[in-house]
MILO-60540 format. One record per residue (C-alpha): x, y, z; residue in one letter. Coordinates in nm, 2 decimals. Each point is the difference from the previous one (the first is absolute). Layout:
BEGIN
[pt [X,Y,Z],'a']
...
% end
This chain:
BEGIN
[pt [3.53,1.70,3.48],'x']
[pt [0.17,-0.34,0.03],'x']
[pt [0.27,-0.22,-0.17],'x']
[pt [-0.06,-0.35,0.02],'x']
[pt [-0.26,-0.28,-0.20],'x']
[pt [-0.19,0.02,0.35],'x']
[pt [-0.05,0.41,-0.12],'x']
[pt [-0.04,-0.10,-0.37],'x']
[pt [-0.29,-0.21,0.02],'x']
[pt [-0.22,0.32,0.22],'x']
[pt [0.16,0.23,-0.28],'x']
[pt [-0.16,-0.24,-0.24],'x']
[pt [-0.31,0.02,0.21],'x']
[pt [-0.04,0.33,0.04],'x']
[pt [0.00,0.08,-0.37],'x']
[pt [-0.23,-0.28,-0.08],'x']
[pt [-0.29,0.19,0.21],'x']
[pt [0.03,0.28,-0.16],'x']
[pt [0.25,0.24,0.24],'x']
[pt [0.18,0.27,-0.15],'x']
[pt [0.32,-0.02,0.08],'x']
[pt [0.21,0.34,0.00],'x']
[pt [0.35,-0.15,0.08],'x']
[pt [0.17,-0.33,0.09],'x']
[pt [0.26,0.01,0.28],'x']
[pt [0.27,-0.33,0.00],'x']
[pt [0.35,0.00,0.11],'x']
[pt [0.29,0.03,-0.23],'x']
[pt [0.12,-0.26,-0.21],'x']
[pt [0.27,-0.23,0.15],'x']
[pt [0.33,-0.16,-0.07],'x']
[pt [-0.13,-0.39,-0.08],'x']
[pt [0.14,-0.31,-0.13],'x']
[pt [0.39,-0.12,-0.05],'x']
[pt [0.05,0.29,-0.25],'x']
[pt [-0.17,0.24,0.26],'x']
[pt [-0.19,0.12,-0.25],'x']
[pt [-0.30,0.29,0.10],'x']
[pt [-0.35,-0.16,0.06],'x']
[pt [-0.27,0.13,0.04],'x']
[pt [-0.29,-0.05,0.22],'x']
[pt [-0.31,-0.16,-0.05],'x']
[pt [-0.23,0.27,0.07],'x']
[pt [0.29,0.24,-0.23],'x']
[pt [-0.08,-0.24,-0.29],'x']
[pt [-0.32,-0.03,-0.04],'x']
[pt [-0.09,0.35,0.05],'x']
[pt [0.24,0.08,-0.29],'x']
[pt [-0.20,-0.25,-0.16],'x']
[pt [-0.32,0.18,0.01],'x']
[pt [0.20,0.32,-0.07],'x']
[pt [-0.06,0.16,0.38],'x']
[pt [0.17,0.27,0.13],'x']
[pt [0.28,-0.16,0.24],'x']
[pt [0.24,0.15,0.24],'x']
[pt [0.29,-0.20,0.25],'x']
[pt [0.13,0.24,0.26],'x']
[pt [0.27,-0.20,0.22],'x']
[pt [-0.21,0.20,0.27],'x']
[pt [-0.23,0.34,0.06],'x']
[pt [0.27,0.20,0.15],'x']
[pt [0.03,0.24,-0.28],'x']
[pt [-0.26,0.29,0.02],'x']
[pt [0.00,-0.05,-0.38],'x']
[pt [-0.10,-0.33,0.04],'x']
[pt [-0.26,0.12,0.22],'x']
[pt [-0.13,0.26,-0.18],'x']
[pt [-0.06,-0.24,-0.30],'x']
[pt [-0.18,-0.22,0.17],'x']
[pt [-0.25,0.24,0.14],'x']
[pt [-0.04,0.16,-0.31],'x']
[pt [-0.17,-0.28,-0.12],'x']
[pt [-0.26,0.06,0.22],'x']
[pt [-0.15,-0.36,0.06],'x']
[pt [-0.30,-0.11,0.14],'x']
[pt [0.16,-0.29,0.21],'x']
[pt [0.35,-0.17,-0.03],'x']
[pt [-0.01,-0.36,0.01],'x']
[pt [0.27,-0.16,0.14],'x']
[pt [0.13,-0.37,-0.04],'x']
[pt [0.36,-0.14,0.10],'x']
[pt [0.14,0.32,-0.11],'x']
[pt [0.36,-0.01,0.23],'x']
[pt [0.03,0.38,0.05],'x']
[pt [-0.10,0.19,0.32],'x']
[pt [-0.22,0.24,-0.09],'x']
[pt [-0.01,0.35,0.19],'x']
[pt [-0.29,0.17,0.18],'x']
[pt [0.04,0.23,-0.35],'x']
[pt [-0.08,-0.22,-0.22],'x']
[pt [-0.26,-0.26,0.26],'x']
[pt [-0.20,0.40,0.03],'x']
[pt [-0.02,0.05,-0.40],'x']
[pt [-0.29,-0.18,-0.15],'x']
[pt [-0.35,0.07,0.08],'x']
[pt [-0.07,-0.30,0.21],'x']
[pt [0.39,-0.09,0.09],'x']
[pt [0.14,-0.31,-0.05],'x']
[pt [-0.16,-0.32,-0.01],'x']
[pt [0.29,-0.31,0.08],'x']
[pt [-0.09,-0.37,-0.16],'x']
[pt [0.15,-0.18,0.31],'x']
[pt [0.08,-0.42,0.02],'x']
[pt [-0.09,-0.06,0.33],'x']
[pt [-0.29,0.02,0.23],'x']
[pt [0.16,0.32,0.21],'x']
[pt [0.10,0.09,0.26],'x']
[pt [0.19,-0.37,-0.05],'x']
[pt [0.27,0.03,-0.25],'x']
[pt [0.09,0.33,-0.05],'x']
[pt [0.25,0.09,-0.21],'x']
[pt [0.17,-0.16,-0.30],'x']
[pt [-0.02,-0.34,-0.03],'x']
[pt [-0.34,-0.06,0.13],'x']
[pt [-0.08,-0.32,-0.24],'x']
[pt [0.31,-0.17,0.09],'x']
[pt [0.03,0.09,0.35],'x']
[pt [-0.33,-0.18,0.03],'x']
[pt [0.09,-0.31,-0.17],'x']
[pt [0.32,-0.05,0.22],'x']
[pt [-0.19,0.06,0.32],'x']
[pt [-0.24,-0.26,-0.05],'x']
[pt [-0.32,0.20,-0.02],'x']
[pt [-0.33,-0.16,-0.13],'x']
[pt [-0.14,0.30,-0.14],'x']
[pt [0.09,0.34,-0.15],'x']
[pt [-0.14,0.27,-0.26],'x']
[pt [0.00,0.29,-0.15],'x']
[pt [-0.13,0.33,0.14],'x']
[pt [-0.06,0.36,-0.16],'x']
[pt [0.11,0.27,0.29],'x']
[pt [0.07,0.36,-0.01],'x']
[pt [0.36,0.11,0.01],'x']
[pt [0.13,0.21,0.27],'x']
[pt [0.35,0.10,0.13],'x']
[pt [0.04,-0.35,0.17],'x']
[pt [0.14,-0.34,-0.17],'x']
[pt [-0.35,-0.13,-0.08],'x']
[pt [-0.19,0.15,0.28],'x']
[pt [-0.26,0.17,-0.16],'x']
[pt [-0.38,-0.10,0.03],'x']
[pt [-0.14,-0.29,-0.17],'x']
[pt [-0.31,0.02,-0.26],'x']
[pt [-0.01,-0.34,-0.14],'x']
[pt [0.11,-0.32,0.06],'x']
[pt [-0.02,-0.35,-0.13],'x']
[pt [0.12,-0.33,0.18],'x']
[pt [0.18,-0.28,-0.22],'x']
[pt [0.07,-0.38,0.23],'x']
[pt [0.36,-0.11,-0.09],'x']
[pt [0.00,-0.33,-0.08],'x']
[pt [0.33,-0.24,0.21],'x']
[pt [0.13,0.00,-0.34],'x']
[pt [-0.05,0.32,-0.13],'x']
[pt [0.31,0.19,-0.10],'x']
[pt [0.08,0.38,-0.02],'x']
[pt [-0.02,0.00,-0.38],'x']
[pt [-0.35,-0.16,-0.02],'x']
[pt [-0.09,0.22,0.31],'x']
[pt [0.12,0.31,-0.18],'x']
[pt [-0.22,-0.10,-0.32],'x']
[pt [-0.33,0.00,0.19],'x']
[pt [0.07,0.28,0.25],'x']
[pt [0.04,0.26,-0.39],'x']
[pt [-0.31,-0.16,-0.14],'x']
[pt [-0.21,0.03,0.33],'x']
[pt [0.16,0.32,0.04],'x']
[pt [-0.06,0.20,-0.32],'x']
[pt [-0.34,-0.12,0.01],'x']
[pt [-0.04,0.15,0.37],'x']
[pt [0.19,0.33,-0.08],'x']
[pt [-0.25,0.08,-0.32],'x']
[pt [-0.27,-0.09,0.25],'x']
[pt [0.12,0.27,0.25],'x']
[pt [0.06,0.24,-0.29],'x']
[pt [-0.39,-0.09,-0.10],'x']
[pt [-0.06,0.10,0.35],'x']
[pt [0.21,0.32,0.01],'x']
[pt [-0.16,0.16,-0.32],'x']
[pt [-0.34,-0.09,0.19],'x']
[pt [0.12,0.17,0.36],'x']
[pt [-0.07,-0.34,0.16],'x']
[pt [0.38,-0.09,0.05],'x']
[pt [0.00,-0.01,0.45],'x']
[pt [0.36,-0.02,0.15],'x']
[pt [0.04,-0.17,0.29],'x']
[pt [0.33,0.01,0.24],'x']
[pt [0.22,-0.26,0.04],'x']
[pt [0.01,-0.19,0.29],'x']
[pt [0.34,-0.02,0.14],'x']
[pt [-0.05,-0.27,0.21],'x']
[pt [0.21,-0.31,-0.23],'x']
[pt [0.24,0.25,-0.19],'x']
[pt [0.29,-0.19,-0.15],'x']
[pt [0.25,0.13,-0.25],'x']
[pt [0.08,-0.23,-0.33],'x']
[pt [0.34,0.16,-0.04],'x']
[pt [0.17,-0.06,-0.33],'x']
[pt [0.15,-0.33,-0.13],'x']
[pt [0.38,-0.02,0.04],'x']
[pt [0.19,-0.23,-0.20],'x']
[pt [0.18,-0.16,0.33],'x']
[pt [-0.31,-0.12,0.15],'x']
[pt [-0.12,-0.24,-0.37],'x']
[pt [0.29,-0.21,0.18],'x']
[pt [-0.18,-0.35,0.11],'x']
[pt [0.11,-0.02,0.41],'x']
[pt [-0.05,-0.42,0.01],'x']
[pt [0.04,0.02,0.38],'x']
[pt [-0.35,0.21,-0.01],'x']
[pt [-0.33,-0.30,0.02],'x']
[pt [-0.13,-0.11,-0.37],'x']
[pt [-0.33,0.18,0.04],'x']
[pt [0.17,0.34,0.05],'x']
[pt [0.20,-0.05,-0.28],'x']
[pt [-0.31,-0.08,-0.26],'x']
[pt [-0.14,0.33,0.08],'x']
[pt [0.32,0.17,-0.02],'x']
[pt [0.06,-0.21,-0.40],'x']
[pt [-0.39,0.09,-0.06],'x']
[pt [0.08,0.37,0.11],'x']
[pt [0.33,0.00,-0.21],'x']
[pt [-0.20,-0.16,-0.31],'x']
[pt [0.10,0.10,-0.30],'x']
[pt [0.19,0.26,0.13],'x']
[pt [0.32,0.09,0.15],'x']
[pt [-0.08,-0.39,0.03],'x']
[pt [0.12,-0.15,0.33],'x']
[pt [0.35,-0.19,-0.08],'x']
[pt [0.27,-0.21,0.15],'x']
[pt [0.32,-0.11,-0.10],'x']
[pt [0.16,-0.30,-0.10],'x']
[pt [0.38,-0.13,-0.10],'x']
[pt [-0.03,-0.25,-0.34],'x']
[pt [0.37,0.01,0.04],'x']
[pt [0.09,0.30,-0.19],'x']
[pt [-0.09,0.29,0.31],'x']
[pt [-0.30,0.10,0.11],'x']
[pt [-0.34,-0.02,-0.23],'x']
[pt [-0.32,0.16,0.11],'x']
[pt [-0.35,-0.13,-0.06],'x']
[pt [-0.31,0.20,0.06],'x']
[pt [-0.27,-0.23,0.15],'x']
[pt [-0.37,0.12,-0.15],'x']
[pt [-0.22,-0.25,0.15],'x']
[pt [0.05,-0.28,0.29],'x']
[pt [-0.22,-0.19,0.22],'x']
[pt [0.05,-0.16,0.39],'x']
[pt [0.08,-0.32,0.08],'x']
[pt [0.01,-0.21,0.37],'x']
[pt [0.38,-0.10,-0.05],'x']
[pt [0.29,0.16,0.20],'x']
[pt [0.36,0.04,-0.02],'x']
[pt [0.30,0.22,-0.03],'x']
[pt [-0.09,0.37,-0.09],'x']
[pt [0.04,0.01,-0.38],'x']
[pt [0.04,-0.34,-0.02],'x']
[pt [-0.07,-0.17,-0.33],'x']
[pt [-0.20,-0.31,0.11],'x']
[pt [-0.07,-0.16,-0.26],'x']
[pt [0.11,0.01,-0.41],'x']
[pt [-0.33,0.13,-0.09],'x']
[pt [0.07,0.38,0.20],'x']
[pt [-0.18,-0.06,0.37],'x']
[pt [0.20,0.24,0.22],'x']
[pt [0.02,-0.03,0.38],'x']
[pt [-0.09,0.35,0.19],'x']
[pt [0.02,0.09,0.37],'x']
[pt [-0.34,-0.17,-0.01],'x']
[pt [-0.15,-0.25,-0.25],'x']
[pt [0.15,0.03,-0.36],'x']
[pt [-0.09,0.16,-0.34],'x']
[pt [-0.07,-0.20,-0.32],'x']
[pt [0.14,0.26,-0.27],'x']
[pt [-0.25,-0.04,-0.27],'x']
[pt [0.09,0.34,-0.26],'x']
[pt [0.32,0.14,-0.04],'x']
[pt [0.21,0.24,-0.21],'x']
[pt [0.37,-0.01,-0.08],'x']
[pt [0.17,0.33,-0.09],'x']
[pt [-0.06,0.13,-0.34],'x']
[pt [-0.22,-0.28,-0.07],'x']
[pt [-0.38,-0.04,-0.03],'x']
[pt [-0.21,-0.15,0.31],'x']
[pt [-0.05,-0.36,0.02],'x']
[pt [-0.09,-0.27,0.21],'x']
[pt [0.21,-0.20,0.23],'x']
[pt [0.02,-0.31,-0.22],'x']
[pt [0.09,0.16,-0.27],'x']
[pt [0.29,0.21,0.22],'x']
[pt [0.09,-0.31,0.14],'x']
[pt [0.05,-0.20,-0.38],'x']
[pt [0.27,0.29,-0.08],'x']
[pt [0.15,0.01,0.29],'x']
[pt [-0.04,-0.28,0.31],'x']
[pt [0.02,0.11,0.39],'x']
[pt [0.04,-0.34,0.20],'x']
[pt [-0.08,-0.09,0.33],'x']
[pt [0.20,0.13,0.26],'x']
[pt [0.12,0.37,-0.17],'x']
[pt [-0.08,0.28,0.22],'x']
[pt [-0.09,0.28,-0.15],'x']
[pt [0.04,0.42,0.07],'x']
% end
């Protein structure tokens, strides 16, 4: 049960070692793209790939929907990055419940944007752990774990991509584990419990009045995407430019003031030296190149 690459790649996993799998669970597909066109989840595509049974439920409210899952009568449910609540219905059905693929060293960053949520906050180390769902928002107890050190420069994206390949590797571990009756559960400590609620677009905004070193963790934890962004006027309204990657500098200034022509901004504290950047519609690229196409001088403030 999951919808994202982060899901795809324990899918993947899973199959590799040998699991039978009796049913995928993803969410429906979703208006994407200017002509809004259906798409399809990761997880939804390649288990159509390999010709796997696949269902997407908008949720489990249904007894129909119920009754179809338990029919299937599973051993375990593995669940990655899914998005749906699931009921104490369905949690009860398989065997040995069901086993969450979580992106954070619980009971910090629960919720749904663990990876990110990290990132912005500035921590030096996360992970992945394999707990066993109950009725609370990632409260259950914890089975396995493994610790990953995030690097100053790290971004979510590169986070993301070694959080799904420690954490397939883990979950078919615990699995291993499970078939053996050697999988030992143990409960959460609530002591550090923080919620990684979900991205909104309002908050990618870059606040320049907030210090430099804030606002490289909140670019790293926006990177690739939503993608942090600010806003600048070339003289023909407003143009926004994500910012993917930047770096501190001692200077000081204005708040989102252009300091020099080669994109050093002033923040309440120290300044940022853009260094990747994406303009709408367009592929990323660095701030040179930007800068070629389209010059900010000294002394603009940006938004």
């Amino acid at each position: 049960m999951g919808t994202p690459d982060f899901a795809a790649a324990l899918l993947k996993s899973i199959i590799s070692h040998g699991h039978e799998i009796v049913a995928v669970y993803t969410q429906p597909p979703r208006p994407a793209g200017r002509g809004l066109s259906e798409k399809k989840s990761s997880v939804h595509c390649y288990a159509q790939s390999l010709g796997l049974v696949t269902h997407t439920p908008k949720n489990f409210r249904s007894d129909e929907e119920i009754q179809t899952f338990i029919s299937f009568r599973a051993d375990v449910a593995i669940v990655a990055a899914y998005g749906l609540i699931l009921p104490s219905s369905i949690l009860a059905a398989p065997k040995y419940g069901c086993l969450n693929l979580h992106g954070s060293l619980l009971p910090r960053w629960r919720g749904a944007a663990p990876i990110q949520r990290a990132i912005m906050a500035g921590d030096a180390e996360s992970g992945v752990m394999v707990m066993k769902m109950d009725a609370g928002l990632d409260t259950g107890p914890v089975a396995a774990a493994t610790a990953i050190a995030v690097t100053p420069d790290m971004t979510a994206g590169e986070l993301h991509d070694r959080l799904a390949e420690q954490g397939a590797i883990l979950m078919v571990d615990a699995l291993d584990a499970l078939e053996r009756g050697e999988l030992i559960f143990t409960p959460q400590n609530e002591a550090g419990a923080c919620y990684a609620e979900k991205i909104n677009k309002a908050e990618a905004r870059i606040d320049w009045r907030k210090s430099a070193e804030k606002l490289k963790n909140h670019i790293r934890g926006l990177s690739p995407f939503p993608g942090a962004f600010f806003e600048v006027d070339f003289g023909h309204g407003l143009y926004r430019v994500k910012v993917l990657k930047a770096d501190v500098e001692s200077a000081s200034g204005p708040p989102g003031c252009v300091m020099d022509d080669f994109g050093l901004i002033a923040c309440g504290e120290k300044a940022l030296r853009l260094e990747r950047v994406q303009r709408a519609g367009k592929s990323e690229m660095s701030m040179q190149e930007f800068l070629r196409g389209q010059p900010i001088k000294a002394g603009v403030i940006l938004s």
